[in-house]
N, C-alpha and C positions, 0 to 999 in steps of 0.2 A: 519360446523366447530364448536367447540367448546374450547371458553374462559373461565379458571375459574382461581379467585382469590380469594386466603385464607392466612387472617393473624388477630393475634392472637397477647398482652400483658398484661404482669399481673404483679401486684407489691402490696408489702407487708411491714407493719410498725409494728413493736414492739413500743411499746406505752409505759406508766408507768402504775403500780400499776396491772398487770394481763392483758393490755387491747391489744389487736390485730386488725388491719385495714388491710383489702384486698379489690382488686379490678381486674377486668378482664372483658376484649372485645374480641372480635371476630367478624372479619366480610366477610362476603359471599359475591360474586359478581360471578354470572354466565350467560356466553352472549352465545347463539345457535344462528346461520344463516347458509341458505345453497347456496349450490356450485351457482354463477350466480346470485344471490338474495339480493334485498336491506333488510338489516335489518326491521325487520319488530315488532318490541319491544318485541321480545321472550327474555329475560333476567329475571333474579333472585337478588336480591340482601335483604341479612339480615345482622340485625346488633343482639350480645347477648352480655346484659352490664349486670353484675354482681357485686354489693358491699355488704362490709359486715362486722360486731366490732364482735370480739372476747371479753369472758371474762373470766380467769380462774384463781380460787384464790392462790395465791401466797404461802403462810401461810399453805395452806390446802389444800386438792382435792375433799373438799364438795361440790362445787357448780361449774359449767358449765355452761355459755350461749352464743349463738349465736345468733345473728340479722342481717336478709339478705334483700336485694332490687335485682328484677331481673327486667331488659327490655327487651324482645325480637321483635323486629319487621320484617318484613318480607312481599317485595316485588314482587308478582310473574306472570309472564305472559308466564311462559313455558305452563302454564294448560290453556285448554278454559272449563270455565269462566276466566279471569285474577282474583286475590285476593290480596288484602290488609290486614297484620294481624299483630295488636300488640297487646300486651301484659302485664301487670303490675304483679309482684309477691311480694308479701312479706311476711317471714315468724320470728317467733321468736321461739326458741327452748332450753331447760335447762335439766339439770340433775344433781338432789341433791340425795346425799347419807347420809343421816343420821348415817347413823350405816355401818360398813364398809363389812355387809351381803346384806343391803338392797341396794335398787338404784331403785330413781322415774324421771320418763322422761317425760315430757310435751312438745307438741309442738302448737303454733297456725299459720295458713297461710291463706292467700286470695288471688286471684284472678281476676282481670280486665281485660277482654279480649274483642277487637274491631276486629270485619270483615266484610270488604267494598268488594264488589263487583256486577261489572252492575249498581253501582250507587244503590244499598241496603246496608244499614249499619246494622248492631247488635252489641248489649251489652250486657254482662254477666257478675254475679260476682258468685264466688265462696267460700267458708267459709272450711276450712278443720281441725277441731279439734283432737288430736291426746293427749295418753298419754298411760304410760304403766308400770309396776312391776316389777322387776328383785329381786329372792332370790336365794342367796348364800347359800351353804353350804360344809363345809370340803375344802374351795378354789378349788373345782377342778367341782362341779355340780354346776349346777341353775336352773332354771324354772321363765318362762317369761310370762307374760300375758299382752295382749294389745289390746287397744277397740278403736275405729275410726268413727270418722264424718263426713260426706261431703254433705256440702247445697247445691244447687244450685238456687239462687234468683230467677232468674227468669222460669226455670222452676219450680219452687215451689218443687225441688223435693230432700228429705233427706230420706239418706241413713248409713246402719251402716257396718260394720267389726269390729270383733274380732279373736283373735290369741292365739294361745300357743304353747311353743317353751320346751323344754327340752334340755340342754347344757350342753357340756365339756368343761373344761379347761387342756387342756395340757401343757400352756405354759402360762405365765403372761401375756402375750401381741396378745394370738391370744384364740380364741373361737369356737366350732364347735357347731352347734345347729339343731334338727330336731322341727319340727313344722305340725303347720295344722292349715289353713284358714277354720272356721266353717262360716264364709259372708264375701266376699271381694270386693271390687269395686277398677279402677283404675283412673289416672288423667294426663296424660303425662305430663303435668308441673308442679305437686309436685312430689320432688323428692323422693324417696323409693318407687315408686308404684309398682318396678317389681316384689314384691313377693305377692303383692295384690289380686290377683286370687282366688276363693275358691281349697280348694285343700291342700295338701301337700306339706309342702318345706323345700329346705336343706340350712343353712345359712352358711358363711363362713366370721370368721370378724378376721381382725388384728388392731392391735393397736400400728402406728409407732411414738414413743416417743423422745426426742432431743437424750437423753441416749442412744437409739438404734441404730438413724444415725449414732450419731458419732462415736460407736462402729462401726457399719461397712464402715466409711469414713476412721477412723483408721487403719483399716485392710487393708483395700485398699491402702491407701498409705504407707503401709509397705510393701507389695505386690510391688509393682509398684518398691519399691526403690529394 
């Protein structure tokens, strides 16, 4: 048989002066035992705690930043070996627009990660540097360029990616981009690694603004009456 239990909250503060507070859990519990058989500590159980300040200038739409903490931990004795694995993330990330063609993105993260098993522990730290160009023209093209760092302490080992994107705008609030990974490498636990890959990729971005919602919250409750 098979017991799972999944639950999930999150809550969010509008702050003064630009500043935004989120936070969000999730937690996993899964128990297998079979027909006849005493439990025998096949179960799973993780916890993903996520906090994080927003910052966005009120006044102007020059400057963007977000600062995040992630915890993942993760108990597991479905697999032989059983494993123990947490987690530490934290990343900081902004984007300043000088000129309302340009747009520069930095982002920095790291990584702490432990895993115990059979009574062997490990440690890792990771260092992920990240930053990138965005130019405009005519409001409706761009061209993106973007360059990437990933340490790894302890295996001593540093590695690069770089990117370039070609984009349309169709619409103010969404983006169509073609690209090409000329070195990529990936991280499961920083997030954007899925276009990482060397190779070729299609991006697709929207941008949902209060303006937007409430436009179509609007609509909807005209709808509805």
């Amino acid at each position: 048989t098979l017991d799972k239990t999944v639950g999930s909250g999150a809550v969010d503060f509008s702050l003064r002066h630009g500043f935004s507070l989120l936070a969000k859990h999730t937690y996993l519990s899964e128990e297998r035992t079979a027909t006849g058989a005493q439990l025998t500590g096949t179960t799973q159980r993780a916890h993903h705690f996520l906090s994080g300040l927003a910052y966005r200038a009120i006044s102007n739409d020059y400057i963007n930043a977000l600062g995040k903490y992630e915890y993942k931990y993760e108990s597991n004795s479905l697999i032989n070996p059983a494993i123990t694995r947490s987690t530490h993330i934290g990343s900081f990330e902004t984007i300043i627009e000088p000129k309302s063609q340009v747009e520069l993105f930095f982002r920095y993260g790291f990584k702490v990660n432990y895993l115990s098993s059979e009574g062997i522990a490990s440690r890792s730290l990771t260092d992920l540097w990240m930053t990138n160009v965005r130019f405009e023209w005519r409001r409706q093209f761009d061209v993106l360029g973007e360059y990437r760092v990933l340490y790894q302490h302890t295996a001593n080992d540093l590695v690069h990616g770089t990117s370039l994107e070609l984009g349309i705008i169709p619409q103010q609030s969404m983006r169509l981009a073609l690209g090409y990974n000329f070195s990529g490498f990936d991280d499961r636990d920083f997030s954007g690694n899925n276009y990482w890959a060397h190779g070729p990729f299609l991006k697709v971005q929207l941008k949902f603004t209060e303006k937007i919602v409430a436009g179509w919250l609007n609509g909807l409750q005209s709808f509805i009456k």
